[in-house]
Kinemage of the C-alpha trace (Angstrom):
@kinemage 1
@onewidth
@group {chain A} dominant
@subgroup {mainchain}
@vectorlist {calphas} color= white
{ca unk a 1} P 54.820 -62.004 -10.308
{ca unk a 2} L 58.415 -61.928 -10.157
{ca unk a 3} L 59.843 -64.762 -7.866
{ca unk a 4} L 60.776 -62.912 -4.145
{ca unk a 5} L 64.485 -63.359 -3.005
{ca unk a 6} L 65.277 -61.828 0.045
{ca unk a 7} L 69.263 -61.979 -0.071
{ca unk a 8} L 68.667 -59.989 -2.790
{ca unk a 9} L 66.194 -57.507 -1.883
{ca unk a 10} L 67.057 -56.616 1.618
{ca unk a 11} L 67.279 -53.097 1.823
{ca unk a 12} L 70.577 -53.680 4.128
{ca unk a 13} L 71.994 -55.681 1.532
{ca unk a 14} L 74.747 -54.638 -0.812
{ca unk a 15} L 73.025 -54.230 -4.111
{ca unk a 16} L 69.412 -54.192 -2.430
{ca unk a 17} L 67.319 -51.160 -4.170
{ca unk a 18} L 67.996 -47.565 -2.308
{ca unk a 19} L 64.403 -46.080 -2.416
{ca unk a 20} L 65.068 -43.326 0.300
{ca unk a 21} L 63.533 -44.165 3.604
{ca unk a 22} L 61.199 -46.968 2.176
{ca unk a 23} L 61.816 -49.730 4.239
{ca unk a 24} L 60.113 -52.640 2.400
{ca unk a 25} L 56.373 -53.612 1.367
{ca unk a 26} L 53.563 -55.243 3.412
{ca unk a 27} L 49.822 -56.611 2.204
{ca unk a 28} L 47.361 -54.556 2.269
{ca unk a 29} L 44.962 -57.628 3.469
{ca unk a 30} L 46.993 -60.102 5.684
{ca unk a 31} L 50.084 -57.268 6.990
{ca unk a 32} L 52.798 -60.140 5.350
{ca unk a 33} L 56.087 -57.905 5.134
{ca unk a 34} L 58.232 -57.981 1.693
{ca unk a 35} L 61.495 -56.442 1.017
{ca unk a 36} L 61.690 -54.060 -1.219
{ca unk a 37} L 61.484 -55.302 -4.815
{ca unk a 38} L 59.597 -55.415 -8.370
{ca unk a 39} L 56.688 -56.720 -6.410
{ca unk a 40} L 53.286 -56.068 -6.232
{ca unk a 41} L 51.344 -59.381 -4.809
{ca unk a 42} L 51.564 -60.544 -1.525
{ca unk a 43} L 53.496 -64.219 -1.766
{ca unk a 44} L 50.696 -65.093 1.160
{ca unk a 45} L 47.212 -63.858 -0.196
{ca unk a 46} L 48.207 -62.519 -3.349
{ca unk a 47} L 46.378 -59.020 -1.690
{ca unk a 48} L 47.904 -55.913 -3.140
{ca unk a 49} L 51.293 -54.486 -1.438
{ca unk a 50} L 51.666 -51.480 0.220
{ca unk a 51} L 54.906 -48.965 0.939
{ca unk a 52} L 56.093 -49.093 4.088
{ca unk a 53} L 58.517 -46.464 5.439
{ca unk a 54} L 61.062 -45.597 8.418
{ca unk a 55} L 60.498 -41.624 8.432
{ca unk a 56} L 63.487 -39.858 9.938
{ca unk a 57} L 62.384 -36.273 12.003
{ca unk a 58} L 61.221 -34.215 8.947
{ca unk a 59} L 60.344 -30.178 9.770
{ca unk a 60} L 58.778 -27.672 7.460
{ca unk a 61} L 61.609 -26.026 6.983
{ca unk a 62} L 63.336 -29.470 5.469
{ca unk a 63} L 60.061 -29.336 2.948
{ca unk a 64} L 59.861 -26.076 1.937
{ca unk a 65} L 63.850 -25.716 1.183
{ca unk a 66} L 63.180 -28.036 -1.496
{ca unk a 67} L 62.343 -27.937 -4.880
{ca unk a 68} L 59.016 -26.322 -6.017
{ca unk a 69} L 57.663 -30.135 -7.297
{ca unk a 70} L 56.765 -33.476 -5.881
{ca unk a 71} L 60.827 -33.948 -5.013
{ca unk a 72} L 59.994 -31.241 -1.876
{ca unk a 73} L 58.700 -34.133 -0.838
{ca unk a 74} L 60.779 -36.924 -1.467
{ca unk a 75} L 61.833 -37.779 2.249
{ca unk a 76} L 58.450 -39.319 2.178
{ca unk a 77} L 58.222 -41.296 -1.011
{ca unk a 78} L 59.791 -44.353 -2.383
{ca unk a 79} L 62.716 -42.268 -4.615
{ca unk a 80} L 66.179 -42.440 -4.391
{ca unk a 81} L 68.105 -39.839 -1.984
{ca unk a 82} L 69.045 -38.130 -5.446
{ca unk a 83} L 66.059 -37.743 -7.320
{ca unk a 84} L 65.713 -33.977 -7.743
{ca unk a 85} L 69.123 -33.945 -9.748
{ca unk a 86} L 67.832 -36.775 -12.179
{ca unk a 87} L 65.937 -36.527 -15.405
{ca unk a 88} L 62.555 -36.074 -14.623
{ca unk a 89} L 59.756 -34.065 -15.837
{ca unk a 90} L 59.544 -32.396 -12.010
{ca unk a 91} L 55.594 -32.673 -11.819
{ca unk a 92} L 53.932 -30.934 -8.594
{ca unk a 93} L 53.371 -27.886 -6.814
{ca unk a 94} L 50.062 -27.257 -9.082
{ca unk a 95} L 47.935 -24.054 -8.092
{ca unk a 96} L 45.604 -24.231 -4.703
{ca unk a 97} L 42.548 -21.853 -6.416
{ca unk a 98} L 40.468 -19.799 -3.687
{ca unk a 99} L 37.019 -20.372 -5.195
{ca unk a 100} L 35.833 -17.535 -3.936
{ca unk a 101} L 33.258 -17.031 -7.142
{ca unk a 102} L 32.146 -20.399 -6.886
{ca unk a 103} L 31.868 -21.028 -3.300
{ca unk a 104} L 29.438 -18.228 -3.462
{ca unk a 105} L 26.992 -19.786 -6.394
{ca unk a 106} L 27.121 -22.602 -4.227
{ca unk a 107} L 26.462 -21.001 -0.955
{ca unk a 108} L 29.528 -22.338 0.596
{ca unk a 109} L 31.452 -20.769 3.238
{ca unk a 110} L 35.191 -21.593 1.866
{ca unk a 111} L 35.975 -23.942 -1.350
{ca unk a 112} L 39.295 -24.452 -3.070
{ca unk a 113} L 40.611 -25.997 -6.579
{ca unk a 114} L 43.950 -28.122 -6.468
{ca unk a 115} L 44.586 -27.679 -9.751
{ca unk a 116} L 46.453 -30.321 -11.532
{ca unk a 117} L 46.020 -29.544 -15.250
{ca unk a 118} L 49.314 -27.347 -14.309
{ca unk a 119} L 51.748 -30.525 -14.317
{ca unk a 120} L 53.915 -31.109 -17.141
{ca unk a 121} L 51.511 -33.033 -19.579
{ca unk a 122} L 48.342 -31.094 -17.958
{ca unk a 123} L 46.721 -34.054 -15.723
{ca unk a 124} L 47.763 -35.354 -12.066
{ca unk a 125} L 49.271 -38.823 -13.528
{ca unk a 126} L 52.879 -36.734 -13.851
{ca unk a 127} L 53.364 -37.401 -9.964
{ca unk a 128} L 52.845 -40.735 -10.228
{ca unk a 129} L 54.503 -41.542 -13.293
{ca unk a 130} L 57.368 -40.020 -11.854
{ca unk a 131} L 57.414 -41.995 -8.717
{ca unk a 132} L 57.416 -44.628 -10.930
{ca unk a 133} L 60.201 -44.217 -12.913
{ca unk a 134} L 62.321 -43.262 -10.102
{ca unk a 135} L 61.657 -46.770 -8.274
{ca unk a 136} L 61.622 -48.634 -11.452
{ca unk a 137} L 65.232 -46.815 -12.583
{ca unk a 138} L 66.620 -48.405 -9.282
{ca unk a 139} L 65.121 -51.479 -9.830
{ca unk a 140} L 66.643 -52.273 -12.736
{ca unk a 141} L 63.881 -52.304 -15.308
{ca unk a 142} L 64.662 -50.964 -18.596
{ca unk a 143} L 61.606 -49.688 -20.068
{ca unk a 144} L 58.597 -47.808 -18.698
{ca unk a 145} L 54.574 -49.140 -20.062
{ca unk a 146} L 51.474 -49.249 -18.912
{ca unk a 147} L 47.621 -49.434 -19.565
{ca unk a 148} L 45.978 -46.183 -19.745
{ca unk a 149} L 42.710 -44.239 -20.412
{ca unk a 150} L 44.673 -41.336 -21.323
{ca unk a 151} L 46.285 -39.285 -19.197
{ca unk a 152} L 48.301 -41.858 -17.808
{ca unk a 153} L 49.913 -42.561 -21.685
{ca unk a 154} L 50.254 -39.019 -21.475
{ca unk a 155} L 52.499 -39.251 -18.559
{ca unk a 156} L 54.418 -41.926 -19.548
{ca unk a 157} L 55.514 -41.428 -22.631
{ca unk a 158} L 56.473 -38.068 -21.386
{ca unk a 159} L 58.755 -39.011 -19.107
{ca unk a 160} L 60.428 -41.921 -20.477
{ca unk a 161} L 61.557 -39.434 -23.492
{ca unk a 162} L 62.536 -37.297 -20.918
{ca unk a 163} L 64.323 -40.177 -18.682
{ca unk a 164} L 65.564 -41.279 -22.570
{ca unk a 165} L 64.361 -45.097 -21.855
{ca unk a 166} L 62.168 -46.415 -24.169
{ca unk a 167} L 58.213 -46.653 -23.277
{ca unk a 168} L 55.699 -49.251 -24.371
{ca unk a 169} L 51.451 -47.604 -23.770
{ca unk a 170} L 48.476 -48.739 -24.682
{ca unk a 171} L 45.329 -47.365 -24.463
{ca unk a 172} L 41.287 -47.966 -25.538
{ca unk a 173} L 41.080 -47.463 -29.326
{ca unk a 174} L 37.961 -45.199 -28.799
{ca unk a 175} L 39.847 -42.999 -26.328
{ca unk a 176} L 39.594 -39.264 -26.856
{ca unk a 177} L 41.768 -38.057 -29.969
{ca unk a 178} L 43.058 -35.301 -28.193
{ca unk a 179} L 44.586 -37.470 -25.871
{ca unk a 180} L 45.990 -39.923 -29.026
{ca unk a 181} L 47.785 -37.460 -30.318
{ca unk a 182} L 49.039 -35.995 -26.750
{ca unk a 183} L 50.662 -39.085 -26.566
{ca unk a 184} L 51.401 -40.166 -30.106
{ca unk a 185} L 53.691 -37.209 -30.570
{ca unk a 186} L 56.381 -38.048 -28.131
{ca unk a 187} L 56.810 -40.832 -30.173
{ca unk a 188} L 57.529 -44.242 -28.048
{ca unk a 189} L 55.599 -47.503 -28.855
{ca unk a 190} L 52.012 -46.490 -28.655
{ca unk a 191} L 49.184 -49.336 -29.153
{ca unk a 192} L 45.246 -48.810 -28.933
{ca unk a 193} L 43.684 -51.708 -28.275
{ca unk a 194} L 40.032 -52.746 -29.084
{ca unk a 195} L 37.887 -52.619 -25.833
{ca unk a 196} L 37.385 -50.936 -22.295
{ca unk a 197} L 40.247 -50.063 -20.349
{ca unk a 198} L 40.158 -53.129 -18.540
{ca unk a 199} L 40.601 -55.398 -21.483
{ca unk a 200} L 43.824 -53.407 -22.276
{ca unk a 201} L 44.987 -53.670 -18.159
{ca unk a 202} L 44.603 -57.467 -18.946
{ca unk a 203} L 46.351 -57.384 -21.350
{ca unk a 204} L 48.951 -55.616 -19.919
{ca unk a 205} L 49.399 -57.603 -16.929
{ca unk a 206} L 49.788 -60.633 -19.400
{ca unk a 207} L 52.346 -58.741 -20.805
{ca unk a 208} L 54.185 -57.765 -17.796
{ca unk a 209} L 54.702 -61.791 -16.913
{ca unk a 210} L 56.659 -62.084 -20.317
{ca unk a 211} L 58.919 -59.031 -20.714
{ca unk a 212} L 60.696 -58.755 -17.537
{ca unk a 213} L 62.661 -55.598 -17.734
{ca unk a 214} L 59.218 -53.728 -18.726
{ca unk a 215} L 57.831 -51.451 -15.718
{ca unk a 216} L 54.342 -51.803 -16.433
{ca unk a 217} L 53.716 -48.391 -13.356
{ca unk a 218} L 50.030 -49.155 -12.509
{ca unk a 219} L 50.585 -53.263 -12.863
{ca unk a 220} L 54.257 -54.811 -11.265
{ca unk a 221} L 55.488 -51.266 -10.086
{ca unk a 222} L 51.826 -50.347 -8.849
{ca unk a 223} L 52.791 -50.053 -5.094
{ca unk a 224} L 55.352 -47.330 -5.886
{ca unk a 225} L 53.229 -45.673 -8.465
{ca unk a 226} L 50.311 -45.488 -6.501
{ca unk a 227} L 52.636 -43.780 -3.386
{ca unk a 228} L 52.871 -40.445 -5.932
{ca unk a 229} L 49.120 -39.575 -5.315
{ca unk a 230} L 50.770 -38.691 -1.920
{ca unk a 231} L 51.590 -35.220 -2.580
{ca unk a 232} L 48.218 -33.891 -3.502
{ca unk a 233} L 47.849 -34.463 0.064
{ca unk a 234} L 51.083 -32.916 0.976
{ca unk a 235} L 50.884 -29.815 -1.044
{ca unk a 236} L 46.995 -28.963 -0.229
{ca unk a 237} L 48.467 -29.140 3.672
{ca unk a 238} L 51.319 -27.439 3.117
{ca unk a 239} L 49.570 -24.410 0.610
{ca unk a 240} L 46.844 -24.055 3.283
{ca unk a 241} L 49.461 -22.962 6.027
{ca unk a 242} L 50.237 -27.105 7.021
{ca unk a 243} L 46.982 -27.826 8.370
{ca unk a 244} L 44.207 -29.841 6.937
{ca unk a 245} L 40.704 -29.684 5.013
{ca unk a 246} L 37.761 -30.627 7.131
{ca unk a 247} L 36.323 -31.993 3.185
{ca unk a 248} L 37.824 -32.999 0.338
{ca unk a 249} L 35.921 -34.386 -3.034
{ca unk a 250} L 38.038 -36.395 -4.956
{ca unk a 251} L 37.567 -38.199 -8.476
{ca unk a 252} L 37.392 -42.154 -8.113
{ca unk a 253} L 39.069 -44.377 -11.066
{ca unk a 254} L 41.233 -47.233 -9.565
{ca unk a 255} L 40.695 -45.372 -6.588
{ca unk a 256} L 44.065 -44.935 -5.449
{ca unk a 257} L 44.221 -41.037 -5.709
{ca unk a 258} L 41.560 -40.819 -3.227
{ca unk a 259} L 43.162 -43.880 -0.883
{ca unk a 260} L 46.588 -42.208 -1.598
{ca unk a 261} L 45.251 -38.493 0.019
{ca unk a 262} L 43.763 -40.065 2.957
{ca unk a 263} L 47.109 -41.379 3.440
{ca unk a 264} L 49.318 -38.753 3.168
{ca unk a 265} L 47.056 -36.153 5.466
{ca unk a 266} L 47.784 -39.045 8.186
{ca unk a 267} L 51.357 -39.570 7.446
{ca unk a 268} L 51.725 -35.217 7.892
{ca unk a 269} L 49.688 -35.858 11.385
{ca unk a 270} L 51.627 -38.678 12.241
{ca unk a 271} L 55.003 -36.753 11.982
{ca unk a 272} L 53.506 -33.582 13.889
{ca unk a 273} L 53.794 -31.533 10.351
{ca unk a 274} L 49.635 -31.123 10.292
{ca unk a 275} L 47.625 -30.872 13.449
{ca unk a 276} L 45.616 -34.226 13.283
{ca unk a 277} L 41.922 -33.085 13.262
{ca unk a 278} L 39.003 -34.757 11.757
{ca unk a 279} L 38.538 -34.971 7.985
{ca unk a 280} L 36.080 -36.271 5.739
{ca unk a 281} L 37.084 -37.868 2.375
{ca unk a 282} L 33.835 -37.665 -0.639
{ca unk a 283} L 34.549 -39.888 -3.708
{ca unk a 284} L 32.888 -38.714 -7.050
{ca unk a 285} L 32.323 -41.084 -10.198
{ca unk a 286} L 30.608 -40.880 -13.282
{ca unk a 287} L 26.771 -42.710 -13.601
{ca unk a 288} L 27.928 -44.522 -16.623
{ca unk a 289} L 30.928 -46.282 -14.272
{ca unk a 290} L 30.035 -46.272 -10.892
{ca unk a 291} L 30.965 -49.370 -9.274
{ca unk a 292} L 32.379 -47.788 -6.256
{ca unk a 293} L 29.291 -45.580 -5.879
{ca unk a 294} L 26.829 -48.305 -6.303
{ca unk a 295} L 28.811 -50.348 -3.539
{ca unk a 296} L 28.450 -47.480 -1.082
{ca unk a 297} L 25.174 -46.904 -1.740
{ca unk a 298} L 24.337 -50.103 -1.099
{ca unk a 299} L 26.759 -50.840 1.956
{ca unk a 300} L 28.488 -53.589 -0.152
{ca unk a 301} L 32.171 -54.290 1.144
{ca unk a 302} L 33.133 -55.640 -2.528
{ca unk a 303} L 32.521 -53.816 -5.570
{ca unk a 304} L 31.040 -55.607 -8.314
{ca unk a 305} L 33.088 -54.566 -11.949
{ca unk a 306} L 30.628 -52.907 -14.644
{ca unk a 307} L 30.948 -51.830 -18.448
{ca unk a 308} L 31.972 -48.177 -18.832
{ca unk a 309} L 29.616 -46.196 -20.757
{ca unk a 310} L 30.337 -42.304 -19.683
{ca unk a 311} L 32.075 -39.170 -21.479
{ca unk a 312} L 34.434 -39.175 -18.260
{ca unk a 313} L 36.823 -41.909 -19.587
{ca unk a 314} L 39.630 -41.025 -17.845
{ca unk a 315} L 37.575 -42.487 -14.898
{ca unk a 316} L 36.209 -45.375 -16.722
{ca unk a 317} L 37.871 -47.961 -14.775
{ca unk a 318} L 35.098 -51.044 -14.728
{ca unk a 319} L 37.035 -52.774 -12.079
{ca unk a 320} L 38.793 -50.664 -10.217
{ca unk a 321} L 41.840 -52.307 -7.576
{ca unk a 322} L 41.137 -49.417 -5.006
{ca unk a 323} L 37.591 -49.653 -4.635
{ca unk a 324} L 37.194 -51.667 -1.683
{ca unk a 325} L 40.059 -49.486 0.298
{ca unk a 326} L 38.051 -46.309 -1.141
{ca unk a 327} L 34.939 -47.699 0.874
{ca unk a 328} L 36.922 -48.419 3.686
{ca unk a 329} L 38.677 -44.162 3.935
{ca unk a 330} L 35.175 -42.684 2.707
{ca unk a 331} L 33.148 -45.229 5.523
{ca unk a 332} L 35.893 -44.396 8.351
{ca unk a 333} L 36.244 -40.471 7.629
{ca unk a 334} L 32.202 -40.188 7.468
{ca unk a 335} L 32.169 -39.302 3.662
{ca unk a 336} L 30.290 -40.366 0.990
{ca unk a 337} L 30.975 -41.812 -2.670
{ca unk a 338} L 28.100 -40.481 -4.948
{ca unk a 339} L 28.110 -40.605 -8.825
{ca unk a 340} L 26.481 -38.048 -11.202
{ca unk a 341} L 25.420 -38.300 -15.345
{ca unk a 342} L 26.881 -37.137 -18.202
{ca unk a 343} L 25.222 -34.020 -18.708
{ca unk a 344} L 25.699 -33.305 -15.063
{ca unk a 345} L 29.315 -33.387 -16.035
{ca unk a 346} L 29.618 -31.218 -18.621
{ca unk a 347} L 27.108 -28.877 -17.150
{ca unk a 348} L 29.777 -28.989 -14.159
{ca unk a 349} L 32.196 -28.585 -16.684
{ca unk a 350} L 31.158 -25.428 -17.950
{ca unk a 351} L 30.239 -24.194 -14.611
{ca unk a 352} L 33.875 -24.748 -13.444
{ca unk a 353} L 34.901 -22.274 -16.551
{ca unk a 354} L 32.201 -19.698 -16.351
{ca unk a 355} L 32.129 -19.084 -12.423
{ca unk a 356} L 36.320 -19.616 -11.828
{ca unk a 357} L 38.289 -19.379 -15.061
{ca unk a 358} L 39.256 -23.063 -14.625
{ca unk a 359} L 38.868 -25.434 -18.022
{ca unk a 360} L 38.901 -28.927 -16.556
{ca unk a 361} L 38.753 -31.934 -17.980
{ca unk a 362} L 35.347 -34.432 -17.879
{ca unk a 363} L 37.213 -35.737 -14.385
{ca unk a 364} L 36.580 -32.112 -13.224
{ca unk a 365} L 33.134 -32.201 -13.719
{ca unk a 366} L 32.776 -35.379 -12.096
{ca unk a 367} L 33.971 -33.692 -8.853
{ca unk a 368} L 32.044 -30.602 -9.022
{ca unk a 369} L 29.331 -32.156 -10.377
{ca unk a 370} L 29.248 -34.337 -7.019
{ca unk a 371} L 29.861 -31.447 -4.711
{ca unk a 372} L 27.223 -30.009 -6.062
{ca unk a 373} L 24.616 -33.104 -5.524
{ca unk a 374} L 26.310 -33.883 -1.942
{ca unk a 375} L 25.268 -30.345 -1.098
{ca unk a 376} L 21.790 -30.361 -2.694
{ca unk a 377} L 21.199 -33.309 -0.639
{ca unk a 378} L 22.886 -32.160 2.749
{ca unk a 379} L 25.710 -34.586 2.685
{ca unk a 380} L 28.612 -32.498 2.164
{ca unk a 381} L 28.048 -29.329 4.627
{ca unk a 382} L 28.758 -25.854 2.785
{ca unk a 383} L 29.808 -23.926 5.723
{ca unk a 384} L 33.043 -26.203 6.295
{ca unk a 385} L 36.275 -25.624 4.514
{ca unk a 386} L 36.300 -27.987 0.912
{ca unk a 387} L 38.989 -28.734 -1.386
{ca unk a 388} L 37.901 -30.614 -4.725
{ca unk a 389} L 40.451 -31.836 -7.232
{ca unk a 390} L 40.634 -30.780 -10.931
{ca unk a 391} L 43.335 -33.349 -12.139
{ca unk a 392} L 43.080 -32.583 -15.679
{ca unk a 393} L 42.861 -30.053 -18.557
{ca unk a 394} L 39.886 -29.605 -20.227
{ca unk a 395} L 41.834 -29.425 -23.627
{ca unk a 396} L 42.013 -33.394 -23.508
{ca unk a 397} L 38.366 -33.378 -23.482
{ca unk a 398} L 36.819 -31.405 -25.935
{ca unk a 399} L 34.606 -33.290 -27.817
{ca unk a 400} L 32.549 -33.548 -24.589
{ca unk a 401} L 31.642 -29.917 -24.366
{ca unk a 402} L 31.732 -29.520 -27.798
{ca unk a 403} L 28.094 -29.992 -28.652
{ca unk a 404} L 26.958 -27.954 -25.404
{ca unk a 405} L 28.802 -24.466 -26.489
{ca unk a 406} L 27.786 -22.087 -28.791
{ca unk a 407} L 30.555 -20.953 -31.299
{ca unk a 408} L 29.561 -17.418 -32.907
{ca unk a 409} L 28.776 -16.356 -36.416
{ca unk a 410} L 32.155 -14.372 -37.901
{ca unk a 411} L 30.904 -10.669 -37.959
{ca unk a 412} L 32.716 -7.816 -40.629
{ca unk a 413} L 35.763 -6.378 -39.413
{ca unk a 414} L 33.521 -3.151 -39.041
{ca unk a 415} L 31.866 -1.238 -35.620
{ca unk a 416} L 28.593 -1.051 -37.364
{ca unk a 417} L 28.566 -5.283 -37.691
{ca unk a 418} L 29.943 -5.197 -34.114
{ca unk a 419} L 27.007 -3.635 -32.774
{ca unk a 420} L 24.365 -5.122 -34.809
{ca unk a 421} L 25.738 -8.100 -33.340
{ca unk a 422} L 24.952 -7.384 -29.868
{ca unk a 423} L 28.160 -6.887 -28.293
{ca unk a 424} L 28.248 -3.538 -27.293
{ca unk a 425} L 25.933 -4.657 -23.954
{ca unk a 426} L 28.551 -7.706 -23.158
């Protein structure tokens, strides 16, 4: 952790960082208040740091005048005044799907998919990549890294070509190849490491102590980062007509995209933007890493780290920093964290394709396949209004559903092989 020095962090000083109407940091565990900096521990407790803001009077009108991305938003994020006119890759304003066809093969009253696979490189880490970037620009670091099971590398690499800054990933060697070469080919310094995603965050944070222009975005920008997963919860408000889902099923990794929703529906109630009624926050994981599930189940406060073993990698986070806070929404919204196997997934999977036209990624299943179990078991209630989140493209993920679709014989370019092959009744 970089030493704290307030004369020059003070976001009155000249010099300090300009992050928009951020106002500093403060622990997540003790409330200790830091300036705004390349921080990420509390100097107290060493708890994880949070965003803290002075909002100015924001309308609907100020938001929807905006850009059709994240930067609509930017009055509420830690991004400088200016960010719309910078390099970015503009991630955001992703489809809201009424699931009408599915909703009714699960005998719910009203389900929708926010659709993320529409961001730039097809997954929901674009938003907070560029977050990110934006803070880490201002404060002075000079390349962009970061630990990844996929998507994340994805992101990164992505936008540091864009940005033109160098980037530095590194992800599992057994990751996915799709999502290799997704990231291989924008050509930065790329490393796959031997072991689970937490050996290579380790490894990263190591790192992160010894290069000290490097903005490692989940590790010593992670407070910033973490503040993108924000506007999923600002655009599902604002695309239903600014109010709020009574449910919402979201995938759990680090946890932070489900931690980072909860706080952005309050944020729109606490400016009068949303009507603040009730909502309930469901967290879905795979069987094979479930440590948040397990700890719910259970009615553990802590969550005890486990060894990935699940075709959902891009969730396989062993340890995951949210977790606890994740208990914390899902326990004070009356939700539930629930976890479902790998063939549930890619049953889910192909479900999501055959009933809506949506291809998501092994994530995606995760989160229908838990709708689906929260509603066999009367958990989630079907007759109230549900948004799940698909926050990747199934393209990444192939090899999962691979050995559970049939491909078809090549016929003869003729009408009489046509027929004899049975498609005339399709």
């Amino acid at each position: 952790m970089v030493p704290i020095d307030t004369a020059q962090t003070d976001p009155r000083a000249p010099g300090a960082p300009r992050l928009g109407n951020a106002s500093g940091l403060s622990c997540r565990e003790c409330g200790v208040a830091t300036p705004l900096g390349p921080f990420y521990a509390c100097p107290e407790c060493f708890g994880p740091l949070e965003v803290s803001y002075d909002f100015p009077r924001l309308s609907r009108a100020d938001i929807t005048s905006g850009p059709n991305s994240i930067w609509r938003y930017a009055p509420l994020l830690p991004v400088p005044a200016d960010i719309a006119s910078r390099p970015t890759t503009q991630p955001g304003y992703t489809k809201l799907i009424d699931a009408g066809n599915l909703a009714a093969e699960l005998g719910m009253r009203k389900l929708w998919i926010k659709d993320d696979s529409g961001n730039p490189t097809h997954s929901f880490k674009d938003r907070v990549v560029a977050v990110a970037l934006a803070a880490a620009t201002e404060l002075g670091f000079k390349v962009l890294a970061c630990p990844s099971t996929g998507n994340l590398a994805n992101a990164v690499a992505a936008a540091a070509a864009r940005a033109g800054i160098r980037s530095v990933v590194m992800v599992p060697s057994d990751l996915e190849e799709q999502k290799i070469l997704t990231t291989a080919v924008y050509g930065g310094a790329f490393v796959t490491v031997e072991g689970s995603y937490d050996d290579v965050n380790r490894l990263a944070s190591e790192l992160a102590g010894e290069h000290e222009d490097w903005a490692f975005v989940n590790v010593n920008v992670r407070p910033y980062y973490a503040e993108g997963s924000k506007t999923l919860g600002f655009e599902i408000a604002e695309q239903l007509g600014w109010r709020l889902p009574e449910q919402i099923v979201v995938p759990v990794a680090s946890g932070a995209q489900l931690v980072k929703i909860d706080k952005g529906f309050s944020e729109l109630a606490g400016l009068g933007l949303v009507e603040s009624v009730p909502w309930k926050m469901f967290g879905a994981q795979a069987t094979g890493c479930s440590p948040v599930s397990e700890a719910f189940a259970k009615g553990w406060d802590v969550v005890r780290p486990v060894k990935p073993s699940t075709v959902a990698k891009s969730l396989a986070i062993g340890n995951p920093a949210d977790g606890p806070y994740v208990l914390d929404v899902v326990r004070r919204t009356g939700g539930v964290v629930a976890d479902v196997s790998d063939s549930e997934i890619v049953d889910s999977m192909r479900m999501l394709a055959r009933a809506q036209g949506v291809f998501g990624e092994t994530a995606g299943g995760v989160t229908l396949g838990v709708l689906r179990k929260l509603i066999a078991s009367g958990q989630l209630d079907p007759g109230k209004e549900t948004v799940i989140i698909n926050s990747g493209d199934g393209l990444k993920t192939l090899d999962a559903v691979a050995p559970a679709v049939r491909v078809p014989v090549a016929i003869k370019p003729t009408v009489d092989a046509f027929q004899e092959a049975g498609f005339d009744g399709a």
